[in-house]
C-alpha positions in Angstrom: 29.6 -30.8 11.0 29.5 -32.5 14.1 25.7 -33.4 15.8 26.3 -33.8 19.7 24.6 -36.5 21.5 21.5 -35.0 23.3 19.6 -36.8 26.6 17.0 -39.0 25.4 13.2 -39.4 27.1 12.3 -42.2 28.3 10.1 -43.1 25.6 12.8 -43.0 22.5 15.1 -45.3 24.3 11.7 -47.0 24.8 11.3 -47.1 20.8 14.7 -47.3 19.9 14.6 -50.6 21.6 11.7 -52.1 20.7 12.9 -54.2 18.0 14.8 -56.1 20.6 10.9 -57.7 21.6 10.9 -58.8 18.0 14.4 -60.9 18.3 14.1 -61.9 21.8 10.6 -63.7 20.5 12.5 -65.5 18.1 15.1 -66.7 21.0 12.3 -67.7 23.1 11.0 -69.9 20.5 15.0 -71.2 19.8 15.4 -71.2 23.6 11.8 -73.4 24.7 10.1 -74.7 21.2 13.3 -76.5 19.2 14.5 -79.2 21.5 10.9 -80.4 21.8 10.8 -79.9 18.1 14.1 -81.8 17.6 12.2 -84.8 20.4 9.4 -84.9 18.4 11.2 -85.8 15.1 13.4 -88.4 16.7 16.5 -87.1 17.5 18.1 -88.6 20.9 19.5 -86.6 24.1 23.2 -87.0 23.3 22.1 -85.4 19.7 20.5 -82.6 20.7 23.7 -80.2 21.6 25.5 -80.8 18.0 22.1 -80.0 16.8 22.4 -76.4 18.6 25.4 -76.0 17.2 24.1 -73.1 14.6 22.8 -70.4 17.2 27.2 -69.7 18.0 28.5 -70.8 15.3 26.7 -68.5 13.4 27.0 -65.6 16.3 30.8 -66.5 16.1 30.8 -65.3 11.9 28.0 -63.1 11.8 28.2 -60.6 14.8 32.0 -59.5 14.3 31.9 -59.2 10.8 28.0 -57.5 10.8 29.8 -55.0 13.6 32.5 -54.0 11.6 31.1 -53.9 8.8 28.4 -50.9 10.3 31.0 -49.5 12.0 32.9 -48.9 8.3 28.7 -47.8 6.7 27.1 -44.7 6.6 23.3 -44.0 4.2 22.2 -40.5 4.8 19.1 -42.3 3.9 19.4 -45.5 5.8 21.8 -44.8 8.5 24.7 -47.2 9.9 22.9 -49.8 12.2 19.5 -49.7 10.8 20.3 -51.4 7.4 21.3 -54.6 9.7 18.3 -54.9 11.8 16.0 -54.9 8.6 18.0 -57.5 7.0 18.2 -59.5 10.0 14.6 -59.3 10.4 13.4 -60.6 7.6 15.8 -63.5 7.3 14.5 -64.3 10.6 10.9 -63.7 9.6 11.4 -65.9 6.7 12.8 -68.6 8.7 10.0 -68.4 11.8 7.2 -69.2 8.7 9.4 -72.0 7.4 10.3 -73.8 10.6 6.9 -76.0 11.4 6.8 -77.4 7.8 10.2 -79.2 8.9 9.8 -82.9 7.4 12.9 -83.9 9.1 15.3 -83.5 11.9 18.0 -81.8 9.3 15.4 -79.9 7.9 15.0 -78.1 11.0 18.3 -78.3 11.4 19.5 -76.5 8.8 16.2 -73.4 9.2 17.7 -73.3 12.6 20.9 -72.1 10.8 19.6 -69.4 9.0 17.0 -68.4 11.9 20.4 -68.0 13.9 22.0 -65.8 11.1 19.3 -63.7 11.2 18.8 -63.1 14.7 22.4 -62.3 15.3 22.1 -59.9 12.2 19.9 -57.8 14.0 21.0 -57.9 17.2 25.2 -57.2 16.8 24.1 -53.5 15.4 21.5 -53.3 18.4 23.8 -53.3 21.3 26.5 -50.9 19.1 23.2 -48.3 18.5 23.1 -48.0 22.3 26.4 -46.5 22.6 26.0 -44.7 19.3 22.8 -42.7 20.5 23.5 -42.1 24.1 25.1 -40.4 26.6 27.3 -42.2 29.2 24.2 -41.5 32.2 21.7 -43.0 30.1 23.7 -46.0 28.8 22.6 -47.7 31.7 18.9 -47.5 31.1 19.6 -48.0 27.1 21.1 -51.9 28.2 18.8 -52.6 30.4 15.7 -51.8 28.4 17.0 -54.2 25.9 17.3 -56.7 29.2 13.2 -55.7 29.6 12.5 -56.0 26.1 14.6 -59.4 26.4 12.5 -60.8 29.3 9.1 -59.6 27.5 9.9 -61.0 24.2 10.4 -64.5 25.5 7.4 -64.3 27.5 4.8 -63.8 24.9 7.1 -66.8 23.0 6.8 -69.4 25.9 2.9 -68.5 26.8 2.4 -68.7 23.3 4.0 -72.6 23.6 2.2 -73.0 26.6 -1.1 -71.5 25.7 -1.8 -72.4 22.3 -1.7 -76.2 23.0 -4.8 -75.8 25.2 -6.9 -74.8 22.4 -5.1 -76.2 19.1 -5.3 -79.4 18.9 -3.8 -82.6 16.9 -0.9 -82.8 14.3 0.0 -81.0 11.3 2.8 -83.0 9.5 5.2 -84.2 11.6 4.5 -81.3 14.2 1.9 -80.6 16.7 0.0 -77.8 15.7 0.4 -75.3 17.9 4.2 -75.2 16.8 2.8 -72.8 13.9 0.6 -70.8 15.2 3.6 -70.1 17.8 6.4 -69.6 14.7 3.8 -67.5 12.6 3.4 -65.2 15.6 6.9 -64.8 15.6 7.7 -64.3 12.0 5.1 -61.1 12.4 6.8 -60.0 15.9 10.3 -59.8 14.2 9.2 -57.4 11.1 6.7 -55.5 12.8 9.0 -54.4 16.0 12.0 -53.9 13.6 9.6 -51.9 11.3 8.8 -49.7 14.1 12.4 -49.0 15.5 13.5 -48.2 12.5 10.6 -45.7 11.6 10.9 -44.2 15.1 14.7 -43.7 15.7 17.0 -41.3 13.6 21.1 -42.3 14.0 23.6 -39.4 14.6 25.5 -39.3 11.6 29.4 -39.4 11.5 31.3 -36.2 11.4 33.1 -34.5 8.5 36.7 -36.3 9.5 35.0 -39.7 10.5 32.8 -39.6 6.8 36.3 -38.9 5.2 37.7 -41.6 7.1 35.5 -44.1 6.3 35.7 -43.2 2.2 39.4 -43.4 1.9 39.4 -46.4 3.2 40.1 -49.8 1.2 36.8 -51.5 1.0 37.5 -55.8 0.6 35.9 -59.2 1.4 38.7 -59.7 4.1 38.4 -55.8 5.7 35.9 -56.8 8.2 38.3 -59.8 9.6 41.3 -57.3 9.6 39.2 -55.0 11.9 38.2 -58.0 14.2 41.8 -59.2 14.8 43.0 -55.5 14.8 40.1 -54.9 17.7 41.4 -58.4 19.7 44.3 -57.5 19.7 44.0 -54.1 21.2 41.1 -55.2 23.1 40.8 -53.7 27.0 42.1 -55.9 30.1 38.8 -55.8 31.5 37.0 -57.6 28.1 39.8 -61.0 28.3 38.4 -60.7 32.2 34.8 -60.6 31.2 35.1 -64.0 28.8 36.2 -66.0 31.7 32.8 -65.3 33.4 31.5 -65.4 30.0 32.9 -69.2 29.7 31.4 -70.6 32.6 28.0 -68.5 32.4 27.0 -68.8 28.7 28.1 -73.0 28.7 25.2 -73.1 32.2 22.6 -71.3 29.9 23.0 -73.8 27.2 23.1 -76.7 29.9 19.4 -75.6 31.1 18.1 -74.6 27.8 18.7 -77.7 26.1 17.6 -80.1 29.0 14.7 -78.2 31.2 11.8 -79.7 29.2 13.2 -83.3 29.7 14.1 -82.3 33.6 10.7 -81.4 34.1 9.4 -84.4 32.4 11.3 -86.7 34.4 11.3 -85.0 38.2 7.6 -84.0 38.1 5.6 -86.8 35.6 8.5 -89.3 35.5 7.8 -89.4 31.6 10.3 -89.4 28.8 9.2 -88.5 24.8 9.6 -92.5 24.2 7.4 -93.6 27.4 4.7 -91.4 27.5 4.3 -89.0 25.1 1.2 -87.2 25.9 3.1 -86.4 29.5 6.0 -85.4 27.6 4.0 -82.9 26.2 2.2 -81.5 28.6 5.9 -81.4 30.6 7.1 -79.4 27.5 4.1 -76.9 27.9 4.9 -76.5 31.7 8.2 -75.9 30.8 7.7 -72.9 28.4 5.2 -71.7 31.6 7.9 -71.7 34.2 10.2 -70.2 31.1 8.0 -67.5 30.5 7.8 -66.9 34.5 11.9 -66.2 34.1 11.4 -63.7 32.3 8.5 -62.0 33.4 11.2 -61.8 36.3 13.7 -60.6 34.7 11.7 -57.3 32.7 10.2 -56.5 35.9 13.3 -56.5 37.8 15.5 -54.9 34.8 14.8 -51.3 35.5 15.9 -52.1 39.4 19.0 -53.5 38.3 20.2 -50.1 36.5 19.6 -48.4 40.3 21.7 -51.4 42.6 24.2 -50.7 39.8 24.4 -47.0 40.5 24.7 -47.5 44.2 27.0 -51.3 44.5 28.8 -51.3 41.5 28.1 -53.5 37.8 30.3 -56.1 38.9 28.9 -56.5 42.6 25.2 -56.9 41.0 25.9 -59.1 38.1 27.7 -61.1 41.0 24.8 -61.4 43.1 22.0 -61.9 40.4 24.5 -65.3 39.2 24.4 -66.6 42.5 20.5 -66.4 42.7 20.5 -68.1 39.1 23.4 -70.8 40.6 20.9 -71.3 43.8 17.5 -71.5 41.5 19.5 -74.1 39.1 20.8 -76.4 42.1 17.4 -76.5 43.4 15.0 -77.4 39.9 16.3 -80.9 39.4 14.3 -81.7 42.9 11.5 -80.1 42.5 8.6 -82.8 42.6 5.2 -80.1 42.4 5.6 -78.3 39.3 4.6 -75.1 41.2 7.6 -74.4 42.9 9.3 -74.4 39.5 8.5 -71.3 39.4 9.8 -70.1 42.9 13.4 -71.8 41.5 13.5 -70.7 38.4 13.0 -67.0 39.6 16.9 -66.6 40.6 17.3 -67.2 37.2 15.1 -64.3 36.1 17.1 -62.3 38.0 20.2 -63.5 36.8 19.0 -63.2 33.1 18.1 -59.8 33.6 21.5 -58.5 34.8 23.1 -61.1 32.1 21.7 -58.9 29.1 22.6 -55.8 30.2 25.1 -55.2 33.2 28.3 -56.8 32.1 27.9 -54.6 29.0 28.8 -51.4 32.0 31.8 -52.9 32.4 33.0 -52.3 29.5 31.9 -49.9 27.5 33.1 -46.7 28.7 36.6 -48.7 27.9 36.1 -48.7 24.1 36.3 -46.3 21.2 33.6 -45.0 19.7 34.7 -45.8 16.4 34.7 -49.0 17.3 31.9 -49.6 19.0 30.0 -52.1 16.6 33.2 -54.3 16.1 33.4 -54.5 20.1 30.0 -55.4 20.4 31.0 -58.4 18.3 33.9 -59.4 19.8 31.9 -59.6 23.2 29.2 -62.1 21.4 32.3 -63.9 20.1 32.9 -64.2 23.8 29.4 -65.8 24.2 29.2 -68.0 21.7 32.3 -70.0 22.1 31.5 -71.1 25.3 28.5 -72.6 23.5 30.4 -73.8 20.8 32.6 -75.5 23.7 29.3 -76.8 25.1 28.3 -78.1 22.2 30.7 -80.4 20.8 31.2 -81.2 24.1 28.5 -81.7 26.3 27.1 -84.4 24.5 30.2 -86.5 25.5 29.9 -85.2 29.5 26.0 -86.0 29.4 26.1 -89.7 28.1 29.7 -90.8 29.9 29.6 -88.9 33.3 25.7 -87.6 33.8 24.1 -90.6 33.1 22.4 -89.3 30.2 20.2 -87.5 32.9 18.7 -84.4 32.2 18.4 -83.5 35.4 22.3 -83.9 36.0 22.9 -81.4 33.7 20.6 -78.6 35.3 22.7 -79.1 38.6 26.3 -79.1 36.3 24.4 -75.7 35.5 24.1 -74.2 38.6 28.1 -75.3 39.7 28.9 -73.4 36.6 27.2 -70.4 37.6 29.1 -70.1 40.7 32.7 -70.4 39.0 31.0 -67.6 37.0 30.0 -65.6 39.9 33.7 -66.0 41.7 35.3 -65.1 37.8 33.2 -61.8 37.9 34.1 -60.9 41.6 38.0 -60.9 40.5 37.0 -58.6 38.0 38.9 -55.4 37.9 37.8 -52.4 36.4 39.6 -49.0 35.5 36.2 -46.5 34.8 32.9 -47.7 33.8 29.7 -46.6 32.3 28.8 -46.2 36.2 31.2 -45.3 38.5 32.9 -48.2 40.1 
């Protein structure tokens, strides 16, 4: 028996989605609170990428193999993608209470590692439930509340890094500690919201000829890599196009994550983690401010986006919003008065809010159904080696060609972002989610 997709209101995407808040929290935290975490146990700048290296190394395995793998499961009593998030969830929960009792820079190291396995756990089968639960009209609005979701998540993460410091005082262990007040919060976010999805969302289940399908089929260790080679190599013209933009955009984001607390230091309090720590800190707190400003940005602008992409096109808009990011990146090396951070850094909202959810148009009107979840993880593939490039790389670039200046590397940022906007304009695009 086959069950049809049906319109959704407003409020189940709303509910469908709200587990997203859960694991964007976590990336806030990742995004704002573990480089300062990583200064504050010693580690030096040049150390800092290789130490980032779990967040695509472990979207690189996980993702793909989680998306094929729900692509190929069906529990009448658990569903397809819902198994996932829980899972993911809790490994992430888990990691969030472990994180501030980190002793040592490999300590929280290696939580990062499984932090990162959780998180991309839960989120692979996200983006795939989107395409499994709605029609092609309100695909649009199902992305880009995960983009809202996205933007409020990390805001209650950075004002948690920026307002629990003003009232929790001193050190606990190694860490200040405010680091777990911020982490427990978290760990509670990334159950709860998941916990509530779940409840509040029923999956369509496969048909008759698709259950058949999926029990005749072979199940063994190396299936889900099969499936992901399988998918690459049959994978549309427009998704090789997407990972060029995806090259230069994701390697900028990783640029500016890793290096806007000690930007900030240095352009607005001239302080480093070594020369003045107290200023350091109160840098890193502004930092997580003016983060938490992005993406207030970016969920208030998300719902707009869906509109301009109605009327320009998904590739004219994500175009646009990475030339506002470019612009805002160029500029926050220079910025003396730590209030007009914030008037920089809103390009980026912008940009971040068409960067989780419009490139995803592009594409998905392009792929099978039955292959949705697989896709999905191909596309984060096509994230997280660009970071994985970044990485073992920038490291080198930083210390031998930037000076070892932060700041340098928030303006290498912003020239990436405009490769990325030229790379998206030479996109070109057969049928989309919206009419092109």
């Amino acid at each position: 028996m086959k069950i049809s997709k049906i319109k959704l209101s407003f409020w189940q995407i709303l509910n469908m989605n709200v587990g997203f808040f859960g694991i964007q929290y976590s990336f806030g935290l990742q995004q704002s609170a573990v480089t300062p975490i990583y200064d504050f146990l010693g580690a030096a700048p040049d150390q800092i990428p290789i130490l980032h290296l779990a967040g695509p190394v472990t979207g690189l395995l996980v993702q793909p193999i989680i998306g094929a793998m729900s692509d190929k499961t069906w529990s009448p009593r658990f569903g397809r993608r819902k198994p996932y998030f829980l899972i993911g969830a809790l490994l992430c929960s888990v990691s969030l209470l472990l994180f501030p009792f980190s002793s040592s820079l490999w300590m929280a190291a290696g939580l990062l590692w499984i932090l990162d396995a959780g998180n991309n756990t839960a989120m692979e089968p996200y983006r795939a439930l989107i395409a499994d639960k709605l029609v092609a009209e309100q695909q649009p609005l199902g992305f880009q509340m995960q983009s809202f979701f996205t933007g409020l998540g990390q805001v209650l993460a950075n004002l948690s890094i920026f307002i629990f410091p003003l009232f929790i005082i001193g050190k606990t262990g190694s860490l200040p500690s405010w680091v777990y007040a911020s982490f427990f919060l978290g760990a509670f976010c990334s159950i709860a919201t998941i916990l509530w999805s779940i409840s509040k969302t029923k999956e369509i289940p496969p048909t008759d000829k698709e259950l058949a399908i999926m029990r005749s089929e072979k199940r063994s260790v190396l299936g889900p890599f099969k499936e992901i080679l399988a998918a690459i190599k049959d994978m549309p013209k427009v998704m090789w196009q997407l990972s060029l933009v995806y090259l230069f955009q994701w390697y900028a984001l990783f640029c500016y994550w890793q290096n806007s607390s000690k930007s900030v230091a240095l352009s607005v309090w001239d302080a480093t983690p070594l020369s003045n720590g107290a200023a350091y800190e109160e840098a890193v707190s502004w930092t997580a401010l003016v983060n938490g400003w992005y993406n207030v940005v970016t969920f208030l602008v998300a719902f707009a986006l869906v509109g301009l992409a109605k009327k320009y096109s998904p590739k004219r808009v994500h175009a646009g919003c990475l030339l506002l990011a470019a612009a805002g990146f160029l500029a926050f090396p220079h910025i003396e008065d730590k209030y007009m951070l914030l008037f920089a850094i809103t390009g980026f909202g912008i940009g971040w809010a068409s960067m989780m959810g419009i490139p995803y148009l592009m594409v998905i009107s392009n792929i099978p159904k039955e292959r949705y979840g697989v896709y999905m993880g191909i596309i984060n593939m096509m994230i997280v080696i660009p970071m994985i490039i970044q990485n073992l790389s920038f490291g080198y670039i930083l210390k031998h060609f930037l000076g070892n200046d932060p700041r340098n590397a928030i303006t290498f940022a912003g020239i990436l972002l405009i490769f990325a906007t030229i790379a998206t304009l030479l996109i070109q695009t057969k049928k989309t989610a919206i009419n092109e």
